[in-house]
C-alpha positions in Angstrom: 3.9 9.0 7.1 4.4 7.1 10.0 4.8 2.9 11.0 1.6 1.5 10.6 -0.5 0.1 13.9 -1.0 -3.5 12.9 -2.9 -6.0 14.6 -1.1 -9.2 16.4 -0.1 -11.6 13.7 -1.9 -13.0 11.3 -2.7 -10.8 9.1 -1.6 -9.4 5.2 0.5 -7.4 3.3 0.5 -6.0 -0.1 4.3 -4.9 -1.0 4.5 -3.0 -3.7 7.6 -2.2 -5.7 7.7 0.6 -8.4 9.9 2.2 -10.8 8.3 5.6 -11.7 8.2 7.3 -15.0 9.6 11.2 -15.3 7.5 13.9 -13.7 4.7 13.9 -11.3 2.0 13.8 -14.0 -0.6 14.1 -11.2 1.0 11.1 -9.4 1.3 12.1 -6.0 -2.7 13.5 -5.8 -3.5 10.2 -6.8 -1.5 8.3 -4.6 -2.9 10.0 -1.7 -6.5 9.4 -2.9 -5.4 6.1 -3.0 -4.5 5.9 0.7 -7.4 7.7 1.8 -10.2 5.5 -0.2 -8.1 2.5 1.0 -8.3 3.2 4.6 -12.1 3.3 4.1 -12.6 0.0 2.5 -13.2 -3.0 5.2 -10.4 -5.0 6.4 -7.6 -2.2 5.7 -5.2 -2.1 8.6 -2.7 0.4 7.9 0.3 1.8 5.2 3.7 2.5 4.8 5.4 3.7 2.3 9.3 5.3 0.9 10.2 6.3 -2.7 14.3 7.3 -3.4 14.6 5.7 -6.8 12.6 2.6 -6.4 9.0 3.1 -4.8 7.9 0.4 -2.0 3.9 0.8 -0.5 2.6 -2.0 1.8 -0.5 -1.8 2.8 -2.0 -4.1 5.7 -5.1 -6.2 5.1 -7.1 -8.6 7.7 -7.9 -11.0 4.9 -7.0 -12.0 1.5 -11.2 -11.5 0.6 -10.1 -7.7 1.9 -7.1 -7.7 -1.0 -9.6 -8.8 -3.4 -11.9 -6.6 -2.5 -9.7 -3.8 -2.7 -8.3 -4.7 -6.1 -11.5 -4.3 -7.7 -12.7 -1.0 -6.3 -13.9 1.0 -9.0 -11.3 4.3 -8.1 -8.4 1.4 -7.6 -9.2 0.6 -11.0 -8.8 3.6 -12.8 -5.8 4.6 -10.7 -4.2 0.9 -11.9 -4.7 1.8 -15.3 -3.4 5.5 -15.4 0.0 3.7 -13.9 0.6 1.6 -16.5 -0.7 3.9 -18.9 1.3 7.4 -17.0 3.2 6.7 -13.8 5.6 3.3 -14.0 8.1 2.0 -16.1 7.5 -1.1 -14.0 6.0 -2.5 -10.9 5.7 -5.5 -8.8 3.1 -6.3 -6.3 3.8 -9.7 -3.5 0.8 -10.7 -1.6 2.4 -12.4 2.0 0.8 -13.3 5.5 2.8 -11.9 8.3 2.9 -14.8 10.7 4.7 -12.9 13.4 5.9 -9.2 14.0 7.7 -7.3 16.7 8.5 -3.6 17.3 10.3 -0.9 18.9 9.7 2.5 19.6 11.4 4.6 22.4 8.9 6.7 22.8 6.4 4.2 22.6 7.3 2.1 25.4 7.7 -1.0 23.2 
């Protein structure tokens, strides 16, 4: 996983907060399934995501239509329901607009 390649600000983000259940349970397939199908969906901009205890994903959107959107998919769905039902004791999801960003990167030049 790497920092995601976002756009100049504005744009959105998705953070994601989780507390997982025991055992992998097929989690991690999923989750990368997940990333994958997202990156194809219109108005996806990127991902990051950590998990040591508590789980935090943000995912980077162009619009709040593209959130929407995203929500809805089919896959999303079904992945959504097999969490609640399999993979969290409890989540959280915060919808924001990043109004401004900056970066650094010694290798990058930044």
């Amino acid at each position: 996983m790497s920092i995601a390649d976002t756009p100049p600000a504005p744009y959105y983000a998705v953070i994601f907060t989780s507390l997982r259940t025991e055992g992998d349970n097929g989690y991690a397939a999923m989750a990368d399934a997940m990333v994958a199908l997202a990156a194809q969906q219109p108005g996806f901009l990127g991902v990051e995501s950590a998990r040591e205890g508590l789980g935090i994903t943000v995912s980077y959107w162009d619009s709040l239509q593209s959130i929407a959107a995203w929500k809805k998919n089919t896959a999303h769905l079904q992945a959504q329901q097999r969490g609640r039902k399999d993979w969290y004791e409890a989540y959280h999801a915060r919808i924001c607009r990043v109004e401004r960003d900056y970066s650094f990167g010694k290798d990058a030049g930044r």
